[in-house]
N, C-alpha and C positions, 0 to 999 in steps of 0.2 A: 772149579778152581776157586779157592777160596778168595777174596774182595773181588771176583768177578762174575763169577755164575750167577750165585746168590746176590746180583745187584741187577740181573737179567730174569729173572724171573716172571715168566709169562701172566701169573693171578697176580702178584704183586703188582705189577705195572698197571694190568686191565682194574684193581682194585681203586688204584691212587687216580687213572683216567675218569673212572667213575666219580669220584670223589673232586675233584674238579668242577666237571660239568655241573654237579649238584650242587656245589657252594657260588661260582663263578656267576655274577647276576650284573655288575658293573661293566663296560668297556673299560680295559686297559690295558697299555701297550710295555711290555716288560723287554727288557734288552741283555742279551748275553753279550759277556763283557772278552770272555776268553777262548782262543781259539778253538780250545779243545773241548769247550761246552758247544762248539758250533757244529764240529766235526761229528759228534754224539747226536746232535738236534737232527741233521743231516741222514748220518748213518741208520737212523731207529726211526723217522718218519713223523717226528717227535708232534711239529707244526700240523700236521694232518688229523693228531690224535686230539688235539686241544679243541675246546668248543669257538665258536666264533667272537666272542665276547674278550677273548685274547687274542692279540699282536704281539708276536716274538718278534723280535731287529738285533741283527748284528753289533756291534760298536766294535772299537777300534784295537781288538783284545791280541791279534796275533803280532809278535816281533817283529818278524820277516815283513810283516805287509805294510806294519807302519814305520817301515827303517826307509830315511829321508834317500831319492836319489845322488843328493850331495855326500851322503856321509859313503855311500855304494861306490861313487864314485873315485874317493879317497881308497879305499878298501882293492880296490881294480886296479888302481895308481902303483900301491905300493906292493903288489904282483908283479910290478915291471923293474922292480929297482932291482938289480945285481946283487946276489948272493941272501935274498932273502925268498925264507918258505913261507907260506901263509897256510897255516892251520884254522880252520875252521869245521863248526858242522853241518853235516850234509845237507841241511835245508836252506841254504846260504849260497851253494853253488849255483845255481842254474838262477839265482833272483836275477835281471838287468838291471842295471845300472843305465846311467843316459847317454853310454853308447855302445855299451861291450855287461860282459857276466863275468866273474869267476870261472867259471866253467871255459867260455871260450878261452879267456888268459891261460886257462892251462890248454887248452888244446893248441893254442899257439904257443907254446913252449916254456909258459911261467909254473914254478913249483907249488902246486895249492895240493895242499894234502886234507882228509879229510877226519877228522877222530871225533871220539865220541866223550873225551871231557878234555880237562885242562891238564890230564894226569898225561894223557899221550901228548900234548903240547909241550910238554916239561921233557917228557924223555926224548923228543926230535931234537927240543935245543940239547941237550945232554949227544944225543948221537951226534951231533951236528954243529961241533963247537968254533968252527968257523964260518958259520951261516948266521943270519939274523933270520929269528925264528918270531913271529907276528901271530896273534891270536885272536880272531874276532869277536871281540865279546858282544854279542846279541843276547837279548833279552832282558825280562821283567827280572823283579826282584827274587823269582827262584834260583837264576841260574847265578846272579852277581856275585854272593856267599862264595861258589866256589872258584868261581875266577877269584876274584880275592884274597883267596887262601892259597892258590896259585903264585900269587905275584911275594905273597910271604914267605912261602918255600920257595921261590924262587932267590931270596932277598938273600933267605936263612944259609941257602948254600952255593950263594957266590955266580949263581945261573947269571951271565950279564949279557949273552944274546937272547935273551926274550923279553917279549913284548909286547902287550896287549891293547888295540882300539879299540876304546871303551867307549861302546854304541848302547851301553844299556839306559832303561827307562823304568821311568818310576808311575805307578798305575793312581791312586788315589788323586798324584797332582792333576791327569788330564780327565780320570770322569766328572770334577770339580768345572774341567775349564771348558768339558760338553756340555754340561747342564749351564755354566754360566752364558754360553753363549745362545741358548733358548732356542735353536732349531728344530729339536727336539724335544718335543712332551714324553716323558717318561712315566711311567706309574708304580714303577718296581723295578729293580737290577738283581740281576742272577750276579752277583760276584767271586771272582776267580778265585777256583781251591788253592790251584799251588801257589799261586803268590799269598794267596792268605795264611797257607800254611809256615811262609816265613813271617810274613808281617803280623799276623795276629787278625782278630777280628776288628780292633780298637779304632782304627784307622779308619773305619766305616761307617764310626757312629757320628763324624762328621757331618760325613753324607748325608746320611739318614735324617738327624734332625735341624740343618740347615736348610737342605732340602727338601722337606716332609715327604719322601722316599722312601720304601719298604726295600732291605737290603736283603737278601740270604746269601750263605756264600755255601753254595755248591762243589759237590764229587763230578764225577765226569762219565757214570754209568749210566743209563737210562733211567733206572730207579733215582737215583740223584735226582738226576734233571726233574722227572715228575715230582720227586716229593718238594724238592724245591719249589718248583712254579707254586704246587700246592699249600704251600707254606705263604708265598706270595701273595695267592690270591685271597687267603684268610684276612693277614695286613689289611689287602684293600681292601673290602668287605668289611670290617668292625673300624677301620677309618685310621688305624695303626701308622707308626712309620719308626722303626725299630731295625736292628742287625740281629740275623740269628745264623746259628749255622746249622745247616744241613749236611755239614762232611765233618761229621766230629770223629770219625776214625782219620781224619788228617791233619785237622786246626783247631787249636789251642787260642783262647779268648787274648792270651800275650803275646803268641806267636815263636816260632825261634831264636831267643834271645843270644844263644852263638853265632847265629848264620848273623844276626843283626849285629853283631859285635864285629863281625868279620867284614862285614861291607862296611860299618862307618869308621873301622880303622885303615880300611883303604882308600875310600872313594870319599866323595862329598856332594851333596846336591847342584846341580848346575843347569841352566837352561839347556833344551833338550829340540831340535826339530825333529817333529812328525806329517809323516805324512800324511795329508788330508786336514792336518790341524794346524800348522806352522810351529814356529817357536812357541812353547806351553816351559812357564819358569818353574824352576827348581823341580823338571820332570826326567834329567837327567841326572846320572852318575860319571866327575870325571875324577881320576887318581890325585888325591893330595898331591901336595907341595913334598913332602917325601919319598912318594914314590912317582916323580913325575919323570923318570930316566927309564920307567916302564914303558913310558909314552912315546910309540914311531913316529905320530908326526911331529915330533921335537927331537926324534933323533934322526930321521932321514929328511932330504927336502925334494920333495914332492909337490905336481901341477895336477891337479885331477883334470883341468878345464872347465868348463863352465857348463852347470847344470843344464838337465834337456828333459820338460816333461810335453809329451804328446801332445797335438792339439787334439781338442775333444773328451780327453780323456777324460772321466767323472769318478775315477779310482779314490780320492778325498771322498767325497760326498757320499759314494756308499762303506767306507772307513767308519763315517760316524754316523752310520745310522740311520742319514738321512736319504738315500736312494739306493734303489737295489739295481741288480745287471740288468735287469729287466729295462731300465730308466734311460738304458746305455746304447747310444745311436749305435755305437763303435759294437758291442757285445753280440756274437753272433755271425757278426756282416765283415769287420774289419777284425775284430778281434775273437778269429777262433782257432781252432788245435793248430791248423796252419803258422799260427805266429805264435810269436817268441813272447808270453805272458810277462809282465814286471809283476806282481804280485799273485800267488794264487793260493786260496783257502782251498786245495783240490781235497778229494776223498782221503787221501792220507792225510794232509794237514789240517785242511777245514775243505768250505762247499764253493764260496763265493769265488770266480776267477777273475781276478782285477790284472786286466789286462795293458798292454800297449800295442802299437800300431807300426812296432819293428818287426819285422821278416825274419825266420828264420836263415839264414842263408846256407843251404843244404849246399851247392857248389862251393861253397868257399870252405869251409873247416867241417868233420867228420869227428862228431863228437861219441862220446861214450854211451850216448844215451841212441845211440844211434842202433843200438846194440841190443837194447833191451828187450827186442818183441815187442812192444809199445807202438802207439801213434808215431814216433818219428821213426820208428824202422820200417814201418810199412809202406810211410812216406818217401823213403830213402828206397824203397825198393820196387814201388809203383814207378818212382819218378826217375831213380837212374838205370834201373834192369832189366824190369818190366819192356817199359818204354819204347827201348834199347836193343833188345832181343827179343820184343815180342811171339810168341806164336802162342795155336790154340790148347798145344799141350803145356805150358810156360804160364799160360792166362791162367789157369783152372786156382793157382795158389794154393795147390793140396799140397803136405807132408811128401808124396812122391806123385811123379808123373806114371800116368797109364798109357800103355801104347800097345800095337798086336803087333809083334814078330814071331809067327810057329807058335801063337797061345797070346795071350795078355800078360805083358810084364810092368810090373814097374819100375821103378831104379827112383833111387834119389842119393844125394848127397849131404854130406854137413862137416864141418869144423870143431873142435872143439878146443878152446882157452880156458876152461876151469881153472880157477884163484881158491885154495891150493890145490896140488896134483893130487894129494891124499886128502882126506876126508872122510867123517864117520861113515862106514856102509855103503863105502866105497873107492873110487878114483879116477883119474882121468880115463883110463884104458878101458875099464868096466862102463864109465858113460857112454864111452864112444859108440862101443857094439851094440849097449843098449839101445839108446839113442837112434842109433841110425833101421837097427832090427825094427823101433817103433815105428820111425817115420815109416815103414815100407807095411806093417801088420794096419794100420790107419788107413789103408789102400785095399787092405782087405788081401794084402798079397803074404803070401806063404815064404819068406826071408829064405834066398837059396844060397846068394855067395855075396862078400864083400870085401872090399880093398882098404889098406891104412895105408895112411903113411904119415909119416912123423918128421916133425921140428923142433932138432934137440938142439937144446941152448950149449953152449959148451960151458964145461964145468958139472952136469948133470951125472950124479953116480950111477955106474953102471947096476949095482944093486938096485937102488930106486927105477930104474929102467926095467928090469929086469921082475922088479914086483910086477911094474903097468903090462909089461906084453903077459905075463903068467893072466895075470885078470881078464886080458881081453879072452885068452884061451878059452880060462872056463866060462864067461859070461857066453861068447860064443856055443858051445858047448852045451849049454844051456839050454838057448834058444835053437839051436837043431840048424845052424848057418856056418858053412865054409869059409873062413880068410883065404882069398885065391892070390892075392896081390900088393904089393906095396911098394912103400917107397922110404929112403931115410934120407935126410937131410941135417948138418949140423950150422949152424950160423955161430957167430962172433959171440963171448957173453956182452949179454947188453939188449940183444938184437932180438930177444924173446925171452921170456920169463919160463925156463924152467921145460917145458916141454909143449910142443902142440899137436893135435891129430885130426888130419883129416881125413873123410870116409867117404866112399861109396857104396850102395849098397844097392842088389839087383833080388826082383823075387816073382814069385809066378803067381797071378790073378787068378782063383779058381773059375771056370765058368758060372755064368749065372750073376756071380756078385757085382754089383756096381754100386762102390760106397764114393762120395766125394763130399765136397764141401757144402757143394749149392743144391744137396739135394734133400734139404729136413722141408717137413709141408708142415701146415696147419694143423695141429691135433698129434703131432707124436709128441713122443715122452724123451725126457731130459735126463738121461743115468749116468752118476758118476760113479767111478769103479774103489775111489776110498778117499780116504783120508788128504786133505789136500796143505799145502804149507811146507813140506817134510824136508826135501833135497835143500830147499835154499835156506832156510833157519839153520842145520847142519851143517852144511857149507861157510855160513857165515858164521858162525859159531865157533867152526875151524881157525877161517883167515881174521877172526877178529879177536881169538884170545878168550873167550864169553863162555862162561863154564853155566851150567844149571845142574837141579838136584838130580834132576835124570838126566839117560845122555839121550840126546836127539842123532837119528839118523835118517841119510838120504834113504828115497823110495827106489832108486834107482834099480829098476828089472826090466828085464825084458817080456815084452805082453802079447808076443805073436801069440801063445800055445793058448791064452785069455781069448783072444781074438776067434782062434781055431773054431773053442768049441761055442761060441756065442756064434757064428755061423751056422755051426751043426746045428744049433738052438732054434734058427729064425733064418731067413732069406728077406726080412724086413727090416735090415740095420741101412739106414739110408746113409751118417753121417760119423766116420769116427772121428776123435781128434786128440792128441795128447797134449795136458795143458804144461808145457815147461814155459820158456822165460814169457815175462807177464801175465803168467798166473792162469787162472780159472777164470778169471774176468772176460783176461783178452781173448781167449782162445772162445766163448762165448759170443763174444761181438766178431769175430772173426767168421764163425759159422752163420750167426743172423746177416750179415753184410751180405755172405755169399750167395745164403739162399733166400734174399731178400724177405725173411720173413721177422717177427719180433721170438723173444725168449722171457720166460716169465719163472724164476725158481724163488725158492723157498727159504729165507734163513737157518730156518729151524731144522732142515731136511740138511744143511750143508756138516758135512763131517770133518773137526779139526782136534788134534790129539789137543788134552790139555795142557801140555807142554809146549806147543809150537803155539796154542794162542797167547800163552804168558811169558814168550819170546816175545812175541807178533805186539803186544799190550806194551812191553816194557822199551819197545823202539819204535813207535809211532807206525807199524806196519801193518795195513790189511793183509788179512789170510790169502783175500780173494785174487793178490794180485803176486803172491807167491809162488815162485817155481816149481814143478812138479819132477819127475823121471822117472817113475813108475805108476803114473794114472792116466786115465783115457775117460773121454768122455764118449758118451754113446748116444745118438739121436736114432730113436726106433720108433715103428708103427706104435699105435696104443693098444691094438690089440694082441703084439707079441713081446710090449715089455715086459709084464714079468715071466717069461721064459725065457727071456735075455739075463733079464736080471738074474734068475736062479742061476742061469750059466755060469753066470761071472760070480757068484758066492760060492760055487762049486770047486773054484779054482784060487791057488792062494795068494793071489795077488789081487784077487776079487771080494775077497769075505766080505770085506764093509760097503761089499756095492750098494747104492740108493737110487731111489727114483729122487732126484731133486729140481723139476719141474717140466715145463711141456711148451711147446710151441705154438705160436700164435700168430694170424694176420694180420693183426693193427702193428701201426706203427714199424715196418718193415727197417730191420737194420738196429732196431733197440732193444737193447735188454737191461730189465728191471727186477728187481728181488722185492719179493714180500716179505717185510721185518718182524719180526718176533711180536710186535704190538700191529701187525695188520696193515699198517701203513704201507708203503710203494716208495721205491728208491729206486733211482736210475741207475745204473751199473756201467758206465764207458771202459773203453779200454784205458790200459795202462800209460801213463804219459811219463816221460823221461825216465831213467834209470832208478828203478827201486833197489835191486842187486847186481851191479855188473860184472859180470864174467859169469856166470851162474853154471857155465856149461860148456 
């Protein structure tokens, strides 16, 4: 895909690493400024591949991290006032605040909605023209431009419920006021593409030679980052200290002189609180004196109460640079997946998880994220189900339970809420029987009969009804499985979105097979059956309006008859697993937890259309934690994967089977991927809602 492959390229990279080590003869400590040069460093193993003579360090480059708990709290506040929506993006929900989230406010009944510019903020106040419609503006100088131009189209046609908190910050004033404040020795700065790409390069050369600092300003691919550093390390080596840029396919020596016309006709410089740095002058942006009727907190009156940051917490200190989670009494012990993070550079955003020391409280409110297949659903489901109803068919945590009545049956169940009911490649009725035909093929069991039954919202066309039962027909039909049973139910509108369906599903264990979760060993092989990413980009592609040059569609199939003859193939399939919600990641750590062993795969071995990665690239999503509905993964002996593997290529939901790694006894319950540059990345499961409703 073109500004992405060709910026991954395996000799290019190993070329540029080479190239480094060979010049790099000084110690010096270089510092990425921008989140998403962190999340790249992170992602590609970047710090592994550098020789020792270099120190990379974080600085204070992501929004979300260094957005002050006072100003969060404001934000939380005015979630509570009467007849107002709060629009924001999605990486702004879940942040806490010092004593509640977005997220919770809406789960306790306040309207936060979630889009993805100021263009859907604009058309909510337009639907909604007796609401007060509030827009959080977060971020550096990329995103300010189009809030801006926001508040002008808003001005131009008389929009007078909208609103925008203007939380944005301005980046030259505080790496001026890190370096001023001398905690940090720096020897070079990696500085941020996209804010460069408005501001220009100009803005740097400040830096540069007041500072006697080596500036580059960096892309965000691996190639980037290396040619940068390597850019850097020349500077210090010949004794240099200059701006150059390394992402001249995105920044302009003047930068974008519209986007900057657009932000200094709305906004003006203003002191700014950051987190980890305090008040840094003129590093904020607030609306003129002409458009200050934009501004809710002069038009609502609001108490946020009085700021709360954690005792112990050292979230500042490694903000700038100056200490990493390692440093962190709290990181680990009081602050892990268990609690509720205030800031986190995680694998989608960035690496570093800057924590606090509030408790999620799973009894009190049942959030969205609860839902995700993720860390808190697991938690949600050890801790109130599990628990609860324990037994040792119930413990095993497989897709279906196994049990012997007259032969080994399995059965299991599922639900389905898919957001929307239609969808490329398929719909909610075709998931269902899929879906459920999986979970029971995962078991290694032969899908013999199943029950619907459905929660029809009222107001639901009987035609659009009438499509979903035709689909479950043939998907059924398909998979070579009975609907013996069901049920129908109509509720209030209001009282469900559109349709739901839940399933059971009952199927016969052949003899001999015993597949579960906790049974991969030491030395088998890791086979994925294809392409992974497909269902959720298509889905969301749907419910979010998002057109591309090809169409993307869900995987959704059913994979007992795959299953069948990968059987026929082998009696050494230890572990099946289909990876739907949280992706290939989660379902990964799921099976290593189970069978307490570790899992070790391959980037370069991992299959993703080009199309769903340059989704995946253009909304800040890993592949790896993307929902599936027609892929499985497969844990086999090593001496009978590739005649599993031919199986599953034989079959057409199989062709792009791969071996994409193997299993291992270190480190029980972890799984890591080898990057494309050789390095090692830790892979955890999926943590809060990356697509909710998925299925």
């Amino acid at each position: 895909m073109r500004f992405i492959t060709e910026f991954r390229r395996p000799e290019l990279a190993k070329g540029l690493i080479s190239q480094i080590h060979h010049y790099s003869k000084a110690p010096a400590r270089l510092m990425e400024f921008c989140g998403g040069h962190t999340v790249t460093i992170f992602r590609y193993g970047i710090r592994q591949t550098l020789p020792q003579t270099l120190e990379m360090v974080s600085g204070p480059g992501c929004p979300i991290c260094v957005t002050a708990n006072a100003d969060l709290d404001k934000a939380i506040a005015l979630s509570q006032v009467p007849g107002v929506i709060i629009t924001t993006f999605g990486d702004m929900l879940k942040v806490p605040g010092s004593r509640s989230s977005l997220q919770e406010a809406k789960a306790g009944g306040a309207d936060v909605r979630v889009v993805y510019s100021t263009v859907d903020a604009l058309d909510i106040a337009k639907e909604n023209p007796d609401k007060s419609v509030v827009f959080l503006g977060i971020g550096f100088e990329t995103t300010a431009p189009t809030v801006a131009a926001s508040i002008l189209q808003a001005k131009a046609e008389g929009i007078s419920n909208y609103y925008v908190l203007s939380l944005h910050k301005l980046c030259p004033p505080v790496i001026r006021a890190l370096l001023d404040s001398g905690e940090v020795k720096l020897n070079g700065l990696v500085c941020p593409g996209h804010v460069s790409a408005i501001i220009g390069s100009h803005p740097w050369e400040s830096v540069a030679l007041d500072y006697h600092i080596p500036c580059v300003i960096s892309g965000f691919e691996p190639i980037d980052i290396l040619q940068c550093v390597s850019m850097l390390v020349a500077q210090v080596e010949s004794g240099e200290s200059k701006v150059e840029i390394a992402y001249r396919r995105g920044v302009r020596p003047e930068g974008n002189q519209r986007a900057l016309e657009l932000m200094g006709q709305v906004f003006e410089p203003c002191p700014a609180q950051w987190r980890g740095m305090g008040v840094v002058p003129d590093s904020g942006l607030k609306l003129r004196k002409e458009y200050r009727h934009f501004d809710p907190e002069l038009a609502f009156d609001i108490e946020p109460g009085p700021t709360y940051e954690p005792e112990g917490c050292i979230c500042g200190d490694i903000l700038r640079g100056v200490k990493t989670p390692m440093d962190c009494r709290l990181f680990g012990k009081v602050c892990t997946h268990n609690i509720r993070w205030v800031r986190a550079w995680f694998p989608q955003k960035a690496v570093v998880l800057l924590i606090t020391n509030m408790e999620v409280a799973l009894e009190d409110k049942i959030l969205l994220a609860h839902g995700s297949g993720g860390k808190l659903a697991h938690e949600l489901v050890e801790k109130s189900f599990v628990k609860a109803l324990v037994n040792p068919l119930l413990a095993k945590l497989d897709d279906s339970a196994v049990f012997d009545l007259s032969g080994r049956l399995a059965f299991t169940t599922d639900s389905y809420v898919v957001s929307p009911i239609f969808f490329p490649g398929g719909d909610i009725g075709k998931l269902a029987v899929c879906g459920t035909v999986n979970d029971l093929a995962m078991s290694g069991a032969k899908p013999l009969y199943l029950s619907l039954s459905f929660i029809i919202e009222e107001g639901l066309s009987r035609s659009d009804l009438e499509k979903i039962v035709d689909s479950t027909r043939k998907a059924a039909q398909e998979a070579g499985v009975k609907i013996v049973t069901g049920d129908t139910k109509v509720v209030n509108r209001g009282n469900a979105d559109k349709l739901f369906i839940n399933t059971a599903g009952l199927g016969m264990v052949p003899e001999g097979v015993n597949i579960s979760g906790d049974n991969a060993r030491p030395g088998d092989k890791v086979i994925l059956s294809g392409t992974i990413g497909d269902h959720g980009i298509a889905v969301l592609s749907q419910r979010e309006g998002l057109s591309f040059a090809t169409q993307l569609e869900s995987d959704c199939a059913p994979l007992a008859g795959m299953v069948a003859e990968m059987l026929a193939a082998s009696s050494n399939i230890h572990c099946l697993r289909d990876p739907t919600r949280g992706g290939l990641a989660t379902t990964l750590n799921e099976l290593a937890k189970q069978s307490k062993v570790s899992i070790r795969v391959e980037e370069e071995k991992l299959p993703v259309r080009e199309e769903v990665l340059g989704a995946c690239e253009m909304l800040g999503f890993d592949p790896l934690y993307v929902a599936n509905e027609g892929k499985l993964v497969a844990i086999v002996s090593a001496e009978d994967a590739d005649k599993v593997l031919q199986a599953m290529r034989g079959n057409r939901y199989g062709k792009d089977a791969v071996i994409i790694g193997e299993v291992g006894a270190e480190h029980p319950g972890r799984v890591a991927m080898k990057t494309f540059l050789g390095a090692s990345r830790i892979i955890d499961m999926l943590v809060g809602d990356l697509l909710p409703r998925i299925c």
